[in-house]
PDB file of N, CA, C and O in Angstrom:
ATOM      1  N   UNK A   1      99.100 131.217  83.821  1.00  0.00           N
ATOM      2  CA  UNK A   1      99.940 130.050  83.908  1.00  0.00           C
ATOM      3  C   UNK A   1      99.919 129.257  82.601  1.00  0.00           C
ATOM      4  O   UNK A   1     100.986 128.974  82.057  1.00  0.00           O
ATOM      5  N   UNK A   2      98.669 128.862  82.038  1.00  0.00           N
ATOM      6  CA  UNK A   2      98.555 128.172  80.529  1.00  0.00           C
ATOM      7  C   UNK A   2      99.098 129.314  79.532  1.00  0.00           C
ATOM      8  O   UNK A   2      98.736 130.491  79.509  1.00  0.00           O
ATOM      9  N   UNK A   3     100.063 128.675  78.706  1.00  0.00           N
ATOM     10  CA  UNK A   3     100.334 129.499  76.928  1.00  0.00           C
ATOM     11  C   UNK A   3      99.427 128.454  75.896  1.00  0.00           C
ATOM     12  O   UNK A   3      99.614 128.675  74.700  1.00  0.00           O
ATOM     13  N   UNK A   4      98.511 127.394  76.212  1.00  0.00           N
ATOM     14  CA  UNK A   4      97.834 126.715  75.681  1.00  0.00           C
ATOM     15  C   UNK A   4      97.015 127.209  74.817  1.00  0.00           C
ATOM     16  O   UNK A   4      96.398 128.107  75.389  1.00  0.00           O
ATOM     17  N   UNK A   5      96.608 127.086  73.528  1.00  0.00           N
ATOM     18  CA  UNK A   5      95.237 128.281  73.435  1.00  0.00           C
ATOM     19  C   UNK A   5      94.188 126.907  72.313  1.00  0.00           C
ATOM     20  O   UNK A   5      94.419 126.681  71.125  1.00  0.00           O
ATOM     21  N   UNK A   6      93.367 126.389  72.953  1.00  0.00           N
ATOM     22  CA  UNK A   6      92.589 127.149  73.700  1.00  0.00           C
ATOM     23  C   UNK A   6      93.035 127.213  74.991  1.00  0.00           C
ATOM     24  O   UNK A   6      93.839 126.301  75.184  1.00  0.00           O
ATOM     25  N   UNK A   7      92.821 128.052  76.184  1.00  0.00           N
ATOM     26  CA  UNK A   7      93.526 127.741  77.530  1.00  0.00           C
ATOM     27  C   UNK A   7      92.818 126.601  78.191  1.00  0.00           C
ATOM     28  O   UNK A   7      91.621 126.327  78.114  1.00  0.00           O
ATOM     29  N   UNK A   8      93.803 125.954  78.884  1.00  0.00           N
ATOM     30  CA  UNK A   8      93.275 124.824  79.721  1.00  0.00           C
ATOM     31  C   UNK A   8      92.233 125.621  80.887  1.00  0.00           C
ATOM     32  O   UNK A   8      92.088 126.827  81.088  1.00  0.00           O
ATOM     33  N   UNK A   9      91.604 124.476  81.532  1.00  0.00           N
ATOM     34  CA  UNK A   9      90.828 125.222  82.626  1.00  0.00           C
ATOM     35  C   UNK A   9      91.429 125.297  83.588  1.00  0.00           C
ATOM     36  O   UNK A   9      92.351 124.485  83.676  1.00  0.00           O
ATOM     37  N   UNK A  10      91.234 126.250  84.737  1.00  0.00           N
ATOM     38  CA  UNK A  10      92.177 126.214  85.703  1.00  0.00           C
ATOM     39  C   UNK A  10      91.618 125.479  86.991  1.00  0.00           C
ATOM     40  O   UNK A  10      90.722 124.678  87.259  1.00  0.00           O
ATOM     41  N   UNK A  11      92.416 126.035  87.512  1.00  0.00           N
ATOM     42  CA  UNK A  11      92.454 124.618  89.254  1.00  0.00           C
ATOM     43  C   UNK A  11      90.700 124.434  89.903  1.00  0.00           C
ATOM     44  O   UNK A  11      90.339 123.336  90.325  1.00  0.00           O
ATOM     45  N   UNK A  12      89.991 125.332  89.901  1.00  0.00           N
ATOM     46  CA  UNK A  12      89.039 125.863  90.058  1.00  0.00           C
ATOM     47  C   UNK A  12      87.732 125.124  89.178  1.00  0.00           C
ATOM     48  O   UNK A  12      86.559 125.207  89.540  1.00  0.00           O
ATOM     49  N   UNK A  13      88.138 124.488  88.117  1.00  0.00           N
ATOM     50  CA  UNK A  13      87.104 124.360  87.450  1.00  0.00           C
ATOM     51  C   UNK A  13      86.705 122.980  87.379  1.00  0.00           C
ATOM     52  O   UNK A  13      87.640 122.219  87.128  1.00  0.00           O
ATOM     53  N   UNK A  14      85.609 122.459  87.524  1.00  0.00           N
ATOM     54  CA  UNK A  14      84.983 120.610  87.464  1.00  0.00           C
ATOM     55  C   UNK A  14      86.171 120.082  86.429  1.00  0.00           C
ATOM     56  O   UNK A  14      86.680 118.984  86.653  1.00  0.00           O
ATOM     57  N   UNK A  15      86.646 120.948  85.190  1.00  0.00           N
ATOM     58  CA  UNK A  15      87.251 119.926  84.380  1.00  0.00           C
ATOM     59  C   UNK A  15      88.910 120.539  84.140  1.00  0.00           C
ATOM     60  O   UNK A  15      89.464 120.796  83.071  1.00  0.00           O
ATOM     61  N   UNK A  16      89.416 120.653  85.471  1.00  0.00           N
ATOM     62  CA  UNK A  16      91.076 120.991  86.067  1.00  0.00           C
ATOM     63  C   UNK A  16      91.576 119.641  85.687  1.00  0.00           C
ATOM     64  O   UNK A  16      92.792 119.824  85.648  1.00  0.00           O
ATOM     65  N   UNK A  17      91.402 118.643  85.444  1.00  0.00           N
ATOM     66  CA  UNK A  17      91.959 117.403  85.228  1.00  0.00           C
ATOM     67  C   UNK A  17      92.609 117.206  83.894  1.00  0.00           C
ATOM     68  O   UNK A  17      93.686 116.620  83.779  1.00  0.00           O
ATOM     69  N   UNK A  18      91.688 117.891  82.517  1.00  0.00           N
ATOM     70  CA  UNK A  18      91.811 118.103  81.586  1.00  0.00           C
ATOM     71  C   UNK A  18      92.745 118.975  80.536  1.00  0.00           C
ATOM     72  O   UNK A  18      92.833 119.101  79.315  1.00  0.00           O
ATOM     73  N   UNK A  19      93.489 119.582  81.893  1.00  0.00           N
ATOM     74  CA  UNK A  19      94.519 120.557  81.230  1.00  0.00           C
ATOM     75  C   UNK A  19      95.848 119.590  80.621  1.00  0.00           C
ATOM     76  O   UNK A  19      95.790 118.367  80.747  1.00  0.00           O
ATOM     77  N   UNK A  20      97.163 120.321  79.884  1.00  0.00           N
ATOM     78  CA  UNK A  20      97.843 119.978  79.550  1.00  0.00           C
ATOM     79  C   UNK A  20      98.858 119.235  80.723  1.00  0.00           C
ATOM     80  O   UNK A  20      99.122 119.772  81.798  1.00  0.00           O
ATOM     81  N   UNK A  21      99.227 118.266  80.415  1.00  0.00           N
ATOM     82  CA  UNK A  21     100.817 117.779  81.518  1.00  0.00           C
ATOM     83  C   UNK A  21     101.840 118.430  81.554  1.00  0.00           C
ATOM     84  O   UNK A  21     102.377 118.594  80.458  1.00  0.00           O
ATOM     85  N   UNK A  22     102.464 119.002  82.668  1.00  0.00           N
ATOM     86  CA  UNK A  22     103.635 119.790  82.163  1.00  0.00           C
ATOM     87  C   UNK A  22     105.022 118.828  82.057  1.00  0.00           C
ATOM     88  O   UNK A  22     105.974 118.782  81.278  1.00  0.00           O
ATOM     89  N   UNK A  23     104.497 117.868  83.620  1.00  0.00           N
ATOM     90  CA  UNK A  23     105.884 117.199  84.280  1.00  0.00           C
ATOM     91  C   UNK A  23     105.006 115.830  84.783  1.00  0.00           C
ATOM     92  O   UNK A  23     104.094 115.690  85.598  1.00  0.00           O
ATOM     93  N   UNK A  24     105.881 114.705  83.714  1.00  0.00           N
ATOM     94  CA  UNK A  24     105.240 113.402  83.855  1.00  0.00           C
ATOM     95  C   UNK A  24     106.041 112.557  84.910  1.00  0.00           C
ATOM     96  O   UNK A  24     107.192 112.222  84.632  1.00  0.00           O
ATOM     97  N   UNK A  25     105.410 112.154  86.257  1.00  0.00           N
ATOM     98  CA  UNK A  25     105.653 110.990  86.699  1.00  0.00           C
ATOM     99  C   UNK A  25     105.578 109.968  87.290  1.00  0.00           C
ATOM    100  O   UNK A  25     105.680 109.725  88.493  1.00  0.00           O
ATOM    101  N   UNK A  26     105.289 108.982  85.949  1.00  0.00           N
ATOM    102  CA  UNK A  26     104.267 108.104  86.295  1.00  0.00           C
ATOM    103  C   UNK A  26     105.127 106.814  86.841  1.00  0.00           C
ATOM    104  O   UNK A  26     104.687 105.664  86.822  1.00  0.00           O
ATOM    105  N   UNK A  27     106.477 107.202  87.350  1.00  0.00           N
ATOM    106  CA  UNK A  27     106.802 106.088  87.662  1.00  0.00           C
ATOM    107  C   UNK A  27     106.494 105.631  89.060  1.00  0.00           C
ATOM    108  O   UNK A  27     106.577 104.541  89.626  1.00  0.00           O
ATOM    109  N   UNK A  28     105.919 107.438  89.609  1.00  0.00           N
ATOM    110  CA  UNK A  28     106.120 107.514  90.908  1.00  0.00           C
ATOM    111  C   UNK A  28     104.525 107.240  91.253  1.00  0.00           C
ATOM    112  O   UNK A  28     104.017 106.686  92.228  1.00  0.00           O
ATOM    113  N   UNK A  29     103.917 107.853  90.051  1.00  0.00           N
ATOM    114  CA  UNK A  29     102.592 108.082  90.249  1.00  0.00           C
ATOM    115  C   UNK A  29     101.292 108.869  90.268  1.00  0.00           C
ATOM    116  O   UNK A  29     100.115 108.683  90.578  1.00  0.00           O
ATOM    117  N   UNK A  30     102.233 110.045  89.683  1.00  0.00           N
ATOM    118  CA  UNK A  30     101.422 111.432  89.539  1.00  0.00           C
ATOM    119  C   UNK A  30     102.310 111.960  88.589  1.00  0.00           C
ATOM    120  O   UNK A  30     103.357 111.369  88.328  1.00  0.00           O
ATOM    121  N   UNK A  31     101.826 113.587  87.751  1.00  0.00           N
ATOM    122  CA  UNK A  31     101.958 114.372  87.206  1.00  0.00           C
ATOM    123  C   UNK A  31     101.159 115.775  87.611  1.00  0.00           C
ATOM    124  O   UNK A  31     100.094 115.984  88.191  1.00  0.00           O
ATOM    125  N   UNK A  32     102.137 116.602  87.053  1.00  0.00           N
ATOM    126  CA  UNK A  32     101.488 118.268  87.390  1.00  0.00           C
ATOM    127  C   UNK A  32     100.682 118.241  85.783  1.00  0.00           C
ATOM    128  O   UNK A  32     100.877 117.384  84.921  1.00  0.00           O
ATOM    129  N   UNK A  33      99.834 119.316  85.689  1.00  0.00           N
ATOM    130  CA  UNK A  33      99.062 119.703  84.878  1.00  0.00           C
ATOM    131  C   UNK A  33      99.555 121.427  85.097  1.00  0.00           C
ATOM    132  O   UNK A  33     100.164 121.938  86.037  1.00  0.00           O
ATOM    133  N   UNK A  34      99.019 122.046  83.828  1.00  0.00           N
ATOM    134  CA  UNK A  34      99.910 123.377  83.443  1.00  0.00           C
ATOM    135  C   UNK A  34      98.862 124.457  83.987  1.00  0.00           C
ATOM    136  O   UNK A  34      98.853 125.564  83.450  1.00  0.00           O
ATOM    137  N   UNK A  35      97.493 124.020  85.606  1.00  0.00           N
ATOM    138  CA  UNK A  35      97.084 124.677  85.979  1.00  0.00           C
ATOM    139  C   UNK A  35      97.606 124.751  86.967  1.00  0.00           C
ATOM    140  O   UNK A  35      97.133 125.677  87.626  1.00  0.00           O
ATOM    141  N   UNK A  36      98.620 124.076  87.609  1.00  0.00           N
ATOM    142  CA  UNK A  36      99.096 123.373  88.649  1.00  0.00           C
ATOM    143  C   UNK A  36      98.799 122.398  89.779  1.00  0.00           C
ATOM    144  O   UNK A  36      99.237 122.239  90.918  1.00  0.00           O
ATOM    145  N   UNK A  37      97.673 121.674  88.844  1.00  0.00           N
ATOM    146  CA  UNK A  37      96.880 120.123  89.990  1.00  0.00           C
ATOM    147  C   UNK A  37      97.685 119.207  89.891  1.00  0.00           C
ATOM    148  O   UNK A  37      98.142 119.141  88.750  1.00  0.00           O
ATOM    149  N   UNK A  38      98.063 118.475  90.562  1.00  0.00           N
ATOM    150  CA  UNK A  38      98.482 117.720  90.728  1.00  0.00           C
ATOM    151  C   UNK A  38      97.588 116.060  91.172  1.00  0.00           C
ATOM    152  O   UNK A  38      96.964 115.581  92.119  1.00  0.00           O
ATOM    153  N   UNK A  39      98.112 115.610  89.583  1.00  0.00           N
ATOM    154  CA  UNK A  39      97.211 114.164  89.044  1.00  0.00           C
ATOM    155  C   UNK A  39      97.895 113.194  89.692  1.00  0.00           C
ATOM    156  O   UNK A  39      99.059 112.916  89.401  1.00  0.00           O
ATOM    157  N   UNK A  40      96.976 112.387  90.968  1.00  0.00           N
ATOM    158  CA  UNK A  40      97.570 111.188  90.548  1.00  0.00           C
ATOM    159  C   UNK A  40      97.059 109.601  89.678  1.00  0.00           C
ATOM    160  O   UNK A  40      95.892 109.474  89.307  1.00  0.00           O
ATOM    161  N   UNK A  41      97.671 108.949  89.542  1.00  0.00           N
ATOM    162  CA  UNK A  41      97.416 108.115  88.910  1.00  0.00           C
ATOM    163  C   UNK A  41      95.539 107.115  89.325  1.00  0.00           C
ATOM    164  O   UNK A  41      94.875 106.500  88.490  1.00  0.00           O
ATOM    165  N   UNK A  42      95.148 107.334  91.007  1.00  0.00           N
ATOM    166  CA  UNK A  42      93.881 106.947  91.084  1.00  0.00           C
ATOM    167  C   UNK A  42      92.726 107.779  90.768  1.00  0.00           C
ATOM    168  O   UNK A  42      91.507 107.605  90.784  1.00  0.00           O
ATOM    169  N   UNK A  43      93.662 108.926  90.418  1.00  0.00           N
ATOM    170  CA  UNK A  43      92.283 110.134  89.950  1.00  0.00           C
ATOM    171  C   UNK A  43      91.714 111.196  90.854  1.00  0.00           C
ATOM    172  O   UNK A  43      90.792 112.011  90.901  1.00  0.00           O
ATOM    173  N   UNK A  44      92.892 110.697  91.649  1.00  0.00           N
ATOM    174  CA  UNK A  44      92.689 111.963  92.867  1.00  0.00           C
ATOM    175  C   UNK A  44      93.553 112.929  92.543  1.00  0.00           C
ATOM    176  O   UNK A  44      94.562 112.876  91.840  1.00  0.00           O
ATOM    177  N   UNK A  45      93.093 113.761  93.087  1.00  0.00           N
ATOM    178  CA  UNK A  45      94.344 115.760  92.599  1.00  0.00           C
ATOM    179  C   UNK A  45      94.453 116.549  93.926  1.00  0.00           C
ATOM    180  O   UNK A  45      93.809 116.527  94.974  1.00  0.00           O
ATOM    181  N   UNK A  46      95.459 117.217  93.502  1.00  0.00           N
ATOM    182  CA  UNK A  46      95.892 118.138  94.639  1.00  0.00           C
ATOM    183  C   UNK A  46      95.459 119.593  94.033  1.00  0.00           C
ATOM    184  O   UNK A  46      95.809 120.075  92.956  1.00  0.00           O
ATOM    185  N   UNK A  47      94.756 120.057  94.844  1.00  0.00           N
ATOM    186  CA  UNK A  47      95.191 121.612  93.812  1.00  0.00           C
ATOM    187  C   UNK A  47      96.160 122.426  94.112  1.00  0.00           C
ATOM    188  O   UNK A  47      97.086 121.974  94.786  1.00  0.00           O
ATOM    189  N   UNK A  48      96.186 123.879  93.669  1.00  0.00           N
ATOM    190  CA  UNK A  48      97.834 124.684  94.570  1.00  0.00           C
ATOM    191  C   UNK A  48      97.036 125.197  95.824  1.00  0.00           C
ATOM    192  O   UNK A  48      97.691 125.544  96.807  1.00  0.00           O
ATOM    193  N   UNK A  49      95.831 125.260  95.851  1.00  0.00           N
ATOM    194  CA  UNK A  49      96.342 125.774  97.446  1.00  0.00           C
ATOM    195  C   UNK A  49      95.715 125.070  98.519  1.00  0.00           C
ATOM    196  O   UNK A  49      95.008 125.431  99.460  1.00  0.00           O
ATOM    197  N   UNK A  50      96.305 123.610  98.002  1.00  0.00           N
ATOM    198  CA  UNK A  50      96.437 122.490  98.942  1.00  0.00           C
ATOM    199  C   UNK A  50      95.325 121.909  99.666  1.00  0.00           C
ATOM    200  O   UNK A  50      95.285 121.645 100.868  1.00  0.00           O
ATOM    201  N   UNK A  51      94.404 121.738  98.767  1.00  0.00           N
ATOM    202  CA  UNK A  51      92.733 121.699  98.344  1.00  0.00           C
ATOM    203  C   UNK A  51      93.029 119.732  97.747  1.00  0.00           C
ATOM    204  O   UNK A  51      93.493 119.432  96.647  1.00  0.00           O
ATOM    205  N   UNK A  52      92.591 118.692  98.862  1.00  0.00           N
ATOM    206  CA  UNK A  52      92.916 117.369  98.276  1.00  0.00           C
ATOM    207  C   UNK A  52      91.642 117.229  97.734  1.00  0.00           C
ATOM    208  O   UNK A  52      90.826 117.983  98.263  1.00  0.00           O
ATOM    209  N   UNK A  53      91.115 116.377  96.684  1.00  0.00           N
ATOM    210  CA  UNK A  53      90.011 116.081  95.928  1.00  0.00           C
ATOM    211  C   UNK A  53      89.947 114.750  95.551  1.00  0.00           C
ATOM    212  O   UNK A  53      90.483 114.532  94.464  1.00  0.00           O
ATOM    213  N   UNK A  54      89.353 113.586  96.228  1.00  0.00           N
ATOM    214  CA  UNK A  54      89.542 112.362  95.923  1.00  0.00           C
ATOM    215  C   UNK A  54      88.328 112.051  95.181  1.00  0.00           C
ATOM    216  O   UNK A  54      87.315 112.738  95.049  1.00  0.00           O
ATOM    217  N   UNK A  55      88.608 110.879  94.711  1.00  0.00           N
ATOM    218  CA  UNK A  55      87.380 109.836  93.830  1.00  0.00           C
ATOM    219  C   UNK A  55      86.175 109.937  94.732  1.00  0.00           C
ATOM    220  O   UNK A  55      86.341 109.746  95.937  1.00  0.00           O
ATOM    221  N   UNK A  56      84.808 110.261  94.191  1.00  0.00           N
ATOM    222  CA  UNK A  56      83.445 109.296  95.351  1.00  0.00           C
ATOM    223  C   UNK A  56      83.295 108.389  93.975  1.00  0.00           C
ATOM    224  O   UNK A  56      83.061 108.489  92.771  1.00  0.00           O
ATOM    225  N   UNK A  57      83.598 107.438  95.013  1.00  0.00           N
ATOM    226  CA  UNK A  57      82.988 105.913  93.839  1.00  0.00           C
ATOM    227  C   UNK A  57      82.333 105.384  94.731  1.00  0.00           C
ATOM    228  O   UNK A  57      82.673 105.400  95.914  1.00  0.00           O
ATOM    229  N   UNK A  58      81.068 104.719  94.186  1.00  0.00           N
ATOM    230  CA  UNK A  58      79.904 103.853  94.903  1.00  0.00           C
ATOM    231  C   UNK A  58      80.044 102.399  94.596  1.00  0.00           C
ATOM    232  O   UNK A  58      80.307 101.710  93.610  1.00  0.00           O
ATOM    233  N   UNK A  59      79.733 102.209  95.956  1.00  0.00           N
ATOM    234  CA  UNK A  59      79.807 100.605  96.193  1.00  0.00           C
ATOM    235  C   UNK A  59      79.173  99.560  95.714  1.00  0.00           C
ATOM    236  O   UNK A  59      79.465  98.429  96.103  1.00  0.00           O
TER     237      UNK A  59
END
């Protein structure tokens, strides 16, 4: 899926967040990344096979 080189990491990896943006929108509130996670703006992601991954933040 990445033509990036070095390649981004993929969906799979602690640092999937870090890949390239393919499709920005931040008006709405999210963007895809070119592993196909899906960022949103609180830092939570979707991955592709529909794997949700939210923030643990401590109180």
């Amino acid at each position: 899926m990445c033509d990036h080189t070095p390649r981004c990491p993929s969906a799979d990896d602690p640092a999937c967040c870090s890949a390239h943006v393919t499709a920005d929108h931040n008006e709405q509130g999210w963007c895809r990344l070119c592993n196909g996670v899906i960022l949103f703006d609180d830092g939570a992601y979707l991955r592709p096979d529909g794997t949700a991954v939210s923030l643990q933040r401590s109180a």
